[in-house]
C-alpha positions in Angstrom: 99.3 115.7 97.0 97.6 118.4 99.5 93.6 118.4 99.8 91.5 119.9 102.6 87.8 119.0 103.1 86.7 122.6 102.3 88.4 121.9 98.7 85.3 118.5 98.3 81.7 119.3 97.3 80.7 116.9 100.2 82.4 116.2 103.4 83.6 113.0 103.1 86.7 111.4 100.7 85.2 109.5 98.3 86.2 106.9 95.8 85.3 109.4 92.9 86.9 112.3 94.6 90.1 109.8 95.0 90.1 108.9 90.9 89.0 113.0 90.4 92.3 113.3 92.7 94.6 110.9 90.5 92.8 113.2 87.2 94.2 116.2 88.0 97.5 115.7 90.0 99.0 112.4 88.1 97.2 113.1 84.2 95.3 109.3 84.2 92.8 109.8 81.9 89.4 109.5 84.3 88.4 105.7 83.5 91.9 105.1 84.4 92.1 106.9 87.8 88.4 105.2 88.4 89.9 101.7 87.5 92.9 102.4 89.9 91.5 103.0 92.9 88.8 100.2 92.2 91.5 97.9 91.6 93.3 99.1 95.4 89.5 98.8 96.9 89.2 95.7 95.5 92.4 93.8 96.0 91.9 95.6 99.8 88.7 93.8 100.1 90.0 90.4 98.6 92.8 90.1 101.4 90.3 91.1 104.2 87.5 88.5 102.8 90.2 85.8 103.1 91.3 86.3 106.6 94.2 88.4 105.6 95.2 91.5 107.5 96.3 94.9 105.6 98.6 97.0 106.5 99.1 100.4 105.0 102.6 102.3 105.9 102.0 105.7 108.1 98.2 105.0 107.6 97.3 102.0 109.4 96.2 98.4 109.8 92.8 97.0 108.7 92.1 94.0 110.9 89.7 90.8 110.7 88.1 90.4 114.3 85.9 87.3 115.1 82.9 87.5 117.5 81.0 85.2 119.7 77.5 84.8 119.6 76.3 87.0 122.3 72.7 87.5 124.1 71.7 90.9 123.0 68.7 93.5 124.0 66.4 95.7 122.0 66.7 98.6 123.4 62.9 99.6 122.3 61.1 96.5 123.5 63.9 95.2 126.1 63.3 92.0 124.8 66.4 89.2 124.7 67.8 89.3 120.9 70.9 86.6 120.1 73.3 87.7 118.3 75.1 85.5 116.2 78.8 84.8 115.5 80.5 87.2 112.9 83.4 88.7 111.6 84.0 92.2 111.6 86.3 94.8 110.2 88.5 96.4 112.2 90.7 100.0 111.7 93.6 101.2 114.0 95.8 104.2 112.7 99.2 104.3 112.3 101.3 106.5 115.2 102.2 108.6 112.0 98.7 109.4 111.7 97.2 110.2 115.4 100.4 112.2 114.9 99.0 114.3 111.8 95.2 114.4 113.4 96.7 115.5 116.5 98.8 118.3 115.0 95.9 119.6 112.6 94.1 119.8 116.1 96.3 122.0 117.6 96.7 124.6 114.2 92.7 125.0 114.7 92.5 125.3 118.0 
């Protein structure tokens, strides 16, 4: 399955463009395809609220990160800010995929 960005009313992927995606190419009726990728947001979400990290194949690896608490600035008033411990969400691609970027890169260029 083949899309470009020109082919999207807007220019980012959404999750309706990826059930409109699963409509056309793969006949789901439409609150199937919505359920569907719901259910891979969702069970996505589940492992990376529980500490768990994803990995997608030729894609790439969602990652839990914790932080410190850390002093902080705001850059308006300069004044100190703390910033509290947290967890965070992070996203590295796959080799496979710098691989694709990179080589769409060099078609345009």
């Amino acid at each position: 399955m083949e899309f470009t960005l020109e082919s999207l009313e807007t220019p980012a992927l959404t999750k309706a463009a990826l059930a409109d995606m699963l409509y056309d190419n793969i006949g789901l009726n439409k609150r199937e395809a919505k359920d569907m990728v719901d259910a891979l947001f969702d069970l996505i979400t589940e492992q990376l609220v529980s500490g768990e990290d994803v990995k997608i194949t030729g894609f790439g690896n969602f990652q839990i990160r914790s932080k410190s608490p850390r002093p902080g600035r705001n850059p308006r008033t300069g004044e100190e800010v703390p910033i509290a411990a947290r967890r965070v969400v992070t996203f590295h691609a796959s080799p496979k995929l710098k691989d694709q970027v990179q080589a769409r890169v060099a078609r345009l260029v």
